[in-house]
C-alpha positions, -999 to 999 in steps of 0.1 A, spaced: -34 465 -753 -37 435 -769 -7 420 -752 -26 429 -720 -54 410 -727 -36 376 -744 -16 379 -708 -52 383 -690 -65 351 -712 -31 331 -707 -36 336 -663 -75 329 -666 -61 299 -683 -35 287 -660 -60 293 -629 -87 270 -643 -59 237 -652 -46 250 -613 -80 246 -601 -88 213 -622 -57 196 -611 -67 204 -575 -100 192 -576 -89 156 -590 -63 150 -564 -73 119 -539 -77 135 -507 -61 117 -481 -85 106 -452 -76 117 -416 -65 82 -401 -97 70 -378 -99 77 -345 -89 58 -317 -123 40 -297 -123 61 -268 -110 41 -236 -138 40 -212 -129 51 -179 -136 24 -151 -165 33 -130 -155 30 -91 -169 6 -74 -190 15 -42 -167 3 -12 -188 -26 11 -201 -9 36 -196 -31 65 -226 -47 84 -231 -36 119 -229 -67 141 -264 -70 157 -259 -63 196 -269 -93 216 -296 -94 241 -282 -108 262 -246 -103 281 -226 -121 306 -195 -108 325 -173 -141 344 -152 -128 369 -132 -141 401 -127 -131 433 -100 -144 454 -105 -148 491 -74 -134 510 -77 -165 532 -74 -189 505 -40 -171 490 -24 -207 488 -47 -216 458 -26 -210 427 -41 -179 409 -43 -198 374 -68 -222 391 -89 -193 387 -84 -184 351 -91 -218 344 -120 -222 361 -132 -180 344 -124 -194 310 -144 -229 310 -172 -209 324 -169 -185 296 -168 -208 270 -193 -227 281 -218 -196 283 -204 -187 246 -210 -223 230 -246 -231 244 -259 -195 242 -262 -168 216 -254 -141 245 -221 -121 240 -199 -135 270 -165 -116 289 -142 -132 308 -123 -105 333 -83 -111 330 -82 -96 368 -98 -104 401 -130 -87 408 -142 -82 442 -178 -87 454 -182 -48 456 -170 -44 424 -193 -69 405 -224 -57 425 -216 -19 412 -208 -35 374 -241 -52 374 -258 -21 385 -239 0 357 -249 -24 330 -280 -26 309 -280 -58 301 -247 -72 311 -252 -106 344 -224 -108 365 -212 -147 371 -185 -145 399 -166 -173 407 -145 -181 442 -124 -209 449 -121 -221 486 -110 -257 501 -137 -284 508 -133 -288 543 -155 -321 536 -132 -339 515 -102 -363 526 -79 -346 506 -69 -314 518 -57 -299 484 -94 -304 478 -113 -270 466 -149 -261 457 -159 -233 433 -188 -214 443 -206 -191 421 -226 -163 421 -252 -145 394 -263 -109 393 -287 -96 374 -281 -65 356 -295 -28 365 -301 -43 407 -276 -68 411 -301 -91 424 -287 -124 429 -301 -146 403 -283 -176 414 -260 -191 435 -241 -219 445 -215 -245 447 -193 -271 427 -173 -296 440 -140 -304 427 -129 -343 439 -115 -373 421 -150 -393 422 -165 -368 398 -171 -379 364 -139 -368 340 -125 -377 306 -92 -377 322 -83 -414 334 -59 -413 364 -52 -436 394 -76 -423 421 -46 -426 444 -28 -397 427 -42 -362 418 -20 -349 395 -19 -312 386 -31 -318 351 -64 -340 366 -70 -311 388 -75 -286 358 -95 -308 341 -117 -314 372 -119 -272 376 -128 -269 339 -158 -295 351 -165 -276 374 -162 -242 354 -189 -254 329 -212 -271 355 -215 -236 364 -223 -226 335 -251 -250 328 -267 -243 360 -268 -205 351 -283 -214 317 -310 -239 330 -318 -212 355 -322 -183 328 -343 -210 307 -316 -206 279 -322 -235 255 -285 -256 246 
């Protein structure tokens, strides 16, 4: 019995230096935790402006005249594109330039079809006026969009006394004076048309 209880006093004993020794031990901190990484926040994509339609619309086309089929065809294209880019510099209209021949039908029923869209048709024929029979004239025609009215038409003259930045004997029309006297002519047109519509360039 009393064995029992020195064993009961020498445990109580043993627990409470246990517990003490606990209790005075350093407890290690949990290392700190990493700063969280902030997730980037997507960026909204740039939603892409819608180009303002333009009021105004031109179409330059050509037609070739089956009786003229000995004018080259690029006399044509030169002629469409000075016209083009003549419309595009001195105006804020939105201007096409056909890659292909148009026929008169054909630009009469794209001017109807079109809201807003004036047909400039160009045609090349020879200037039966001139001394020089490789002489041609571009003449011109403007329709007007939703009737096809004719807004405008007429004629430029291509010859060596016309005013050019190319300097060449008068005697000899070379093939590069000739392009530069269509592109005159080509933007001659265009001026015309844009006095006419009382554009401002």
């Amino acid at each position: 019995m009393i064995r029992n209880l020195v064993i009961g006093v020498l445990c109580l004993l043993f627990i409470a230096v246990s517990v003490q020794a606990q209790s005075g031990r350093r407890q290690v901190k949990p290392p700190p935790a990493a700063a969280p990484v902030p997730t980037p926040t997507p960026e909204p994509s740039p939603v892409a402006k819608k180009k303002e339609e333009a009021e105004l619309v031109f179409l330059v086309a050509s037609e070739r005249n089956s009786m003229y089929t000995n004018i080259p065809l690029y006399y044509y294209e030169v002629a469409r594109r000075a016209c083009g880019d003549r419309l595009r510099t001195r105006s804020t209209a939105d201007v096409d330039v056909a890659e292909r021949d148009m026929t008169r039908g054909e630009a009469i029923e794209k001017a109807k079809s079109a809201k807003k869209t004036y047909v400039v048709l160009l045609s090349l024929t020879f200037d039966n006026m001139s001394n020089n029979h490789e002489d041609v004239q571009l003449d011109f025609l403007l329709l007007e969009p939703m009737t096809a009215k004719v807004v405008l038409t007429g004629r430029a003259y291509l010859n060596s006394n016309r005013k050019s930045p190319v300097i060449i004997n008068p005697g000899r029309v070379s093939g590069l004076y000739r392009e530069q006297l269509l592109r005159d002519a080509g933007q001659e047109v265009a001026d015309r048309i844009l006095r006419k519509m009382k554009i401002s360039h």
